[in-house]
Wavefront OBJ file of the C-alpha trace (Angstrom):
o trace
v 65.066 -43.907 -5.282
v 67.605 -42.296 -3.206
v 67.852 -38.358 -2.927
v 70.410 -37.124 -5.344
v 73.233 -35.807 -2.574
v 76.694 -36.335 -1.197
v 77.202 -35.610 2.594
v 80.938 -36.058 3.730
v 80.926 -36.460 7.443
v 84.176 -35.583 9.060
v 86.054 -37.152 6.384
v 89.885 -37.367 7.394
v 93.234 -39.036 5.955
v 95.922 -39.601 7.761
v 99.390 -40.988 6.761
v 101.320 -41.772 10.168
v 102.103 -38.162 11.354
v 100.742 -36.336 8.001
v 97.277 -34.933 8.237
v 96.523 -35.050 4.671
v 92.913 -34.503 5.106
v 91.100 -32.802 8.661
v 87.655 -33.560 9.187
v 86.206 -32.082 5.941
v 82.278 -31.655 6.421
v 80.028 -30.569 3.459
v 76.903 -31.277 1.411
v 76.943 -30.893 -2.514
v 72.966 -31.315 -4.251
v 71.604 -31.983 -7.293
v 72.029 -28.662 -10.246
v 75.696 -28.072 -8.374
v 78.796 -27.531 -10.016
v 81.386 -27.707 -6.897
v 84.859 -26.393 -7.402
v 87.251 -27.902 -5.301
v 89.890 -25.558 -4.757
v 93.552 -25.296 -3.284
v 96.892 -24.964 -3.522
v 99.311 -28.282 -4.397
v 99.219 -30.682 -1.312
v 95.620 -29.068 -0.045
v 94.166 -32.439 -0.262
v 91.735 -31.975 -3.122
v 93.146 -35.460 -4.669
v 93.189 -37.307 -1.516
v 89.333 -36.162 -0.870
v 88.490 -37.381 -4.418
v 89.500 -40.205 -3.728
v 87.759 -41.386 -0.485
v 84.685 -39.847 -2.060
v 84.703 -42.556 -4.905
v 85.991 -45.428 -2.601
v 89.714 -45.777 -4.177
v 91.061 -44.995 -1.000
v 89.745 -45.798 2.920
v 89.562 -42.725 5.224
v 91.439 -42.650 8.390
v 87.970 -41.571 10.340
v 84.468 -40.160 8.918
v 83.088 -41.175 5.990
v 80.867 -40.245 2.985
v 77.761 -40.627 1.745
v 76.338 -41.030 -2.141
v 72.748 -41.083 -2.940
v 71.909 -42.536 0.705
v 75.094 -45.359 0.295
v 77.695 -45.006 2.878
v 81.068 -45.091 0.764
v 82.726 -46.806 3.919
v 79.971 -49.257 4.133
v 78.087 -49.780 1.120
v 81.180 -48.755 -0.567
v 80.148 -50.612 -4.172
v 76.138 -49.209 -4.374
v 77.739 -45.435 -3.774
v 80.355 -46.532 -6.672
v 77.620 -47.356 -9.201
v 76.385 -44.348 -8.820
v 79.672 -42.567 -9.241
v 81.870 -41.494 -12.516
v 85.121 -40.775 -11.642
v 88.317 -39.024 -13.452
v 91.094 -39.713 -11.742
v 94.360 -37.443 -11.577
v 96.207 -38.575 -14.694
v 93.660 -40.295 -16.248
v 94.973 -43.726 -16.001
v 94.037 -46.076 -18.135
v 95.671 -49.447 -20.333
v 98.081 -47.564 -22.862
v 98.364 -50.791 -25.752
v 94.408 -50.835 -25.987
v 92.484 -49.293 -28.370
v 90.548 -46.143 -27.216
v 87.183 -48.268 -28.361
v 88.551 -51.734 -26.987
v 89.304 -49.653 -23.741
v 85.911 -48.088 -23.731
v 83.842 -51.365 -24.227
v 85.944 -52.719 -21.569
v 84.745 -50.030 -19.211
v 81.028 -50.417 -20.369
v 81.067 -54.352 -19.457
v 82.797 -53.581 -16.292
v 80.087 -50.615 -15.506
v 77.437 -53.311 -16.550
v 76.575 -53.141 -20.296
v 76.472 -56.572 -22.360
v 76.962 -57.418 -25.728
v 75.733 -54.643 -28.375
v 74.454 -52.404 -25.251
v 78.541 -52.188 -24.302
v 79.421 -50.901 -28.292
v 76.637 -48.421 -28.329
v 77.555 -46.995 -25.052
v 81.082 -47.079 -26.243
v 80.459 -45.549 -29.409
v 77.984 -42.844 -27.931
v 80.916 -41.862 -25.499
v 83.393 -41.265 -28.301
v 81.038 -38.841 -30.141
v 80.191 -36.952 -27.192
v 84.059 -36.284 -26.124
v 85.018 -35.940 -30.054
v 87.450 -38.933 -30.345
v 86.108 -39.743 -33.616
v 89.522 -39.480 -35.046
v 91.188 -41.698 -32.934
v 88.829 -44.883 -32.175
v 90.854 -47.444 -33.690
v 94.192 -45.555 -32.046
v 96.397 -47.140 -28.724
v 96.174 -44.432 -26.335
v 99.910 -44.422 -25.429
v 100.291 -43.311 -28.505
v 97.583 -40.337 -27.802
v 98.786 -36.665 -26.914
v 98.057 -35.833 -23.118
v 94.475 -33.992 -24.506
v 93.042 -36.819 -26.085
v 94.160 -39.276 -23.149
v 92.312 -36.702 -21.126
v 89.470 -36.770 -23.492
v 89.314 -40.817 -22.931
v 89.647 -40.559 -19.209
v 86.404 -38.170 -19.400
v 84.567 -40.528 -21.556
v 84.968 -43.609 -19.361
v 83.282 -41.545 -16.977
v 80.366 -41.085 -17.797
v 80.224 -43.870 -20.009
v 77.104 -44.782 -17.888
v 75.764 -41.882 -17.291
v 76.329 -41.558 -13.466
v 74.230 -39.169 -11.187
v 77.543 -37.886 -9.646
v 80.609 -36.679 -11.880
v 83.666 -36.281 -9.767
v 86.657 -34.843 -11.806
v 90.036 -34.249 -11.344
v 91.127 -31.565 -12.957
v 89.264 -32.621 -16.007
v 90.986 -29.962 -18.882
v 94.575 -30.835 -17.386
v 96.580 -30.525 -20.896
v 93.413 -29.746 -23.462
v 94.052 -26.793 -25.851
v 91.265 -24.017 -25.765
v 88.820 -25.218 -28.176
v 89.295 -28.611 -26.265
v 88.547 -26.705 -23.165
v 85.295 -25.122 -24.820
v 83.744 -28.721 -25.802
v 84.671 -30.067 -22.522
v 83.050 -27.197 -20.282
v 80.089 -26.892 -22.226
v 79.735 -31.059 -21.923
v 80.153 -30.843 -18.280
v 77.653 -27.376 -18.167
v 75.022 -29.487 -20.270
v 75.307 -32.652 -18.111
v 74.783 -30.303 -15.081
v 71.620 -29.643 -14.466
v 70.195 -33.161 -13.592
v 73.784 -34.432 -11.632
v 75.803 -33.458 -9.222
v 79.467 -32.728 -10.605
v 82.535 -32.240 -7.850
v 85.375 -30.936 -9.776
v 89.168 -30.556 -8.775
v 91.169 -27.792 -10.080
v 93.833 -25.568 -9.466
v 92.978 -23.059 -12.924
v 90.681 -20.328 -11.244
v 89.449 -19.380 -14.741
v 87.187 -23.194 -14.679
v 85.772 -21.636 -11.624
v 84.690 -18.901 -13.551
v 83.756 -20.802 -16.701
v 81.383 -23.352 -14.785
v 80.972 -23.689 -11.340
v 78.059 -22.589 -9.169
v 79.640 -22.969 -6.179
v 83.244 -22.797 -4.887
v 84.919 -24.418 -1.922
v 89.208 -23.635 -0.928
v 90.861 -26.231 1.145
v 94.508 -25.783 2.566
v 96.174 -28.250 4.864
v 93.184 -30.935 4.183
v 90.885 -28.100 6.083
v 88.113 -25.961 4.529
v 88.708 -22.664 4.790
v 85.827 -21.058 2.741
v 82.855 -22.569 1.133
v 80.972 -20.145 -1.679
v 79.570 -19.023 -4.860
v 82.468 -17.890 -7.158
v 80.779 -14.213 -7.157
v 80.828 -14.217 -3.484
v 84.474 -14.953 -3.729
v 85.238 -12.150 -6.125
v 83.333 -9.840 -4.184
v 85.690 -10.284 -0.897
v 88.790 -9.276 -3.202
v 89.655 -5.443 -2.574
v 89.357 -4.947 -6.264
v 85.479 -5.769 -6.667
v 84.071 -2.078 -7.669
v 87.657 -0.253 -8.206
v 88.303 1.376 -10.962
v 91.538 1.368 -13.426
v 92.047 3.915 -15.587
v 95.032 4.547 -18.410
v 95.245 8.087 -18.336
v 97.930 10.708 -19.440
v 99.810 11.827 -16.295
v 98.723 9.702 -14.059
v 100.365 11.521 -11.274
v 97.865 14.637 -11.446
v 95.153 12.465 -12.056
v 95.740 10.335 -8.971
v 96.333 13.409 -6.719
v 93.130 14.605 -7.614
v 91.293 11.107 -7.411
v 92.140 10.546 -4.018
v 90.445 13.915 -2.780
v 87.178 12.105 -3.273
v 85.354 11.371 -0.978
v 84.072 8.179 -2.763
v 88.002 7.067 -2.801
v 89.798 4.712 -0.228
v 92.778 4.341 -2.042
v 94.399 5.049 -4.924
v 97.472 3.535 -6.305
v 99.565 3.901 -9.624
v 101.470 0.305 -11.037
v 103.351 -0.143 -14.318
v 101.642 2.585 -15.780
v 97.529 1.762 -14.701
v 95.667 3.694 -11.819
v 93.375 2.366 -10.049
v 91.022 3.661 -7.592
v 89.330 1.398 -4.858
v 86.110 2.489 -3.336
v 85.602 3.741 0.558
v 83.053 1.298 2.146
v 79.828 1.185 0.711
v 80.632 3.537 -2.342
v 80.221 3.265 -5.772
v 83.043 4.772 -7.952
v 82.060 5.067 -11.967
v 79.540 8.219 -12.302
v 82.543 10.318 -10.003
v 85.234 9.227 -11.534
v 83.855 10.147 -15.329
v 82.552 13.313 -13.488
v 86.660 14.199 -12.824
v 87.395 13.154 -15.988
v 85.160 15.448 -17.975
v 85.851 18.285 -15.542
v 89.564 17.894 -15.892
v 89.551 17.086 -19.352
v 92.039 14.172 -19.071
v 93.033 12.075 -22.061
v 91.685 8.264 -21.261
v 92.788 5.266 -23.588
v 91.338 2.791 -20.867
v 88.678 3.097 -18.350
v 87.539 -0.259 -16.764
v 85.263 -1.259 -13.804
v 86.860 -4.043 -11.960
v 84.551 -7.042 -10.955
v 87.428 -8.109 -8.663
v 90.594 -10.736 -8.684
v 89.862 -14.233 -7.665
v 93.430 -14.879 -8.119
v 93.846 -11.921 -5.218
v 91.051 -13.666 -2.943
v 92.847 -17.343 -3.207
v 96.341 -16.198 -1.817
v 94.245 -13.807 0.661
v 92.501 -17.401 2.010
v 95.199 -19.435 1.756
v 98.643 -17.735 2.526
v 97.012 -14.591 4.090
v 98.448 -12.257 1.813
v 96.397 -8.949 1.755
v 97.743 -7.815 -1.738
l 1 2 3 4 5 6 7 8 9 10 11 12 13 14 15 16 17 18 19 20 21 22 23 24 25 26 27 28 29 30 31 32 33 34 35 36 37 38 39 40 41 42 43 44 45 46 47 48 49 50 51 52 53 54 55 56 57 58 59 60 61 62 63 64 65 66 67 68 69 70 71 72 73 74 75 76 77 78 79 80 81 82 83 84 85 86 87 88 89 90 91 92 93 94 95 96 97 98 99 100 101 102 103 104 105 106 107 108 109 110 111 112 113 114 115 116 117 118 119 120 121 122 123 124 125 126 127 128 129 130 131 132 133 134 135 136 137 138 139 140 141 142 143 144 145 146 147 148 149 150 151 152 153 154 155 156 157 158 159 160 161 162 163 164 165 166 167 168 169 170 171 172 173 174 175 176 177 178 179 180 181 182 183 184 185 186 187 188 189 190 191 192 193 194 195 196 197 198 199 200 201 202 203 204 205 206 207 208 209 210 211 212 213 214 215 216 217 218 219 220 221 222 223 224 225 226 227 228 229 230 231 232 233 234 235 236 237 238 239 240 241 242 243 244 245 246 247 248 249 250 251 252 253 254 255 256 257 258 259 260 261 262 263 264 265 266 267 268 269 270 271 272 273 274 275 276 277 278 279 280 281 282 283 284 285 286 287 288 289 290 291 292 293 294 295 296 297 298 299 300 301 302 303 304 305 306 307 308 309 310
């Protein structure tokens, strides 16, 4: 049996003048949870895509569980379940007619295709709407489907484009903790542009812009590049005297006052918390918030991506 990996080798797109992907090189392995990140037009969708075979790169290629996608495009694909952007699928079938379909076409016969059918319905909660045509579904439960067909055979390699796209929260919850259960025995790629599924389950983060890769990391190693990881905001009663005396420490690089919030970030290598509560009991300041900040991955993506520095 083939090692449970996907290498992509220089993997490019081009469309005439438009480089829509440039030579994209990385390695995902078994127990990861890869975010793709990037801002609309990066070329998350277009990578996707050549990763599963829909669509032919320009140059490079990639490789699934030892099958070269270029190559031995239909092997890699067996291996693969896929959720494409939109989650396209035949509207005037029946979200069980539709998911038998896609359990023949992934290989299941007779009763084998129902059970695997059924199975996928109770494990993406469409219980209510079996019997249903999914045009008629809202764009959750479509979602939902589009999720289910993908792992209707329980594929080594989830890749998922923007999989809770239009799910309410406790849609959201079911989902993530599906896709965190599933994790630890596949490898799952998935597409977003919410930072908070980043947060919620990835183990590793990568940010594309202009089809490039411009950073490739864990999501706390992101956090900790933002300026805010280890500042400190406080709600205090004037603010003005407090922040004049907060940035006399020595433990203080900067201090600045916004819409009513200070917050103190740390000189290099310092640690703010035990001197800050020191000041406050000293000075006897009235606090209705004190918080530590773990840090803004909002901050670090337009940092990476547009080179903004606040």
């Amino acid at each position: 049996m083939n090692e449970l990996r996907i290498e992509a080798r220089q993997l490019s797109k081009r469309y005439n003048n438009l480089v829509a992907v440039d030579q994209l090189s990385f390695e995902v392995e078994a127990g990861e949870v890869l975010g793709f990140l990037g801002p609309n037009g990066a070329g998350k969708s277009t990578t996707m895509k050549m990763l599963t075979g829909f669509l032919t790169p320009t140059s490079g290629t990639a490789v699934i569980n030892g099958h070269d996608i270029v190559d031995d495009s239909l092997a890699a694909r067996r291996v693969i379940g896929y959720l494409p952007e939109g989650a396209p699928s035949y509207g005037e079938m029946t979200v069980r007619s539709f998911l038998e379909f896609i359990a023949r076409a992934r290989g299941f016969e007779g009763r084998e295709a129902l059970l695997a059918a059924g199975s996928a319905i109770d494990r993406l909660n469409l219980d209510g709407v079996p019997e249903q045509p999914i045009e008629t579904l809202s764009k959750g439960f479509k979602r939902r489907v589009g999720l289910a067909q993908a792992i209707i055979h329980d594929p080594q390699v989830l890749i998922l484009d923007e999989p809770t796209d239009g799910l309410d929260p406790n849609q959201k919850h079911e989902v993530r903790r599906l896709i965190r259960d599933m994790s630890r025995e596949k490898i799952i790629v998935i597409s977003t542009h919410l930072l908070e599924e980043v947060h919620a389950l990835c183990n590793r983060a990568m940010i594309i812009s202009d089809g490039r890769l411009l950073v490739d990391d864990s999501p706390i190693g992101l956090i900790t590049r933002s300026r805010y990881h280890d500042a400190m905001t406080l709600v205090v009663e004037q603010p003005e005297r407090a922040a004049s005396v907060l940035s006399e420490l020595p433990q203080a690089g900067k201090v600045e006052l916004r819409e009513g919030e200070l917050t103190v970030f740390p000189a290099e290598g310092c640690k703010l918390f035990e001197v800050i509560t020191d000041a406050i009991r000293e000075h006897g300041w009235s606090v209705s918030e004190l918080r530590l900040e773990a840090g803004r991955l909002d901050e670090v993506f337009r940092q990476i991506t547009k080179g903004e520095t606040t």
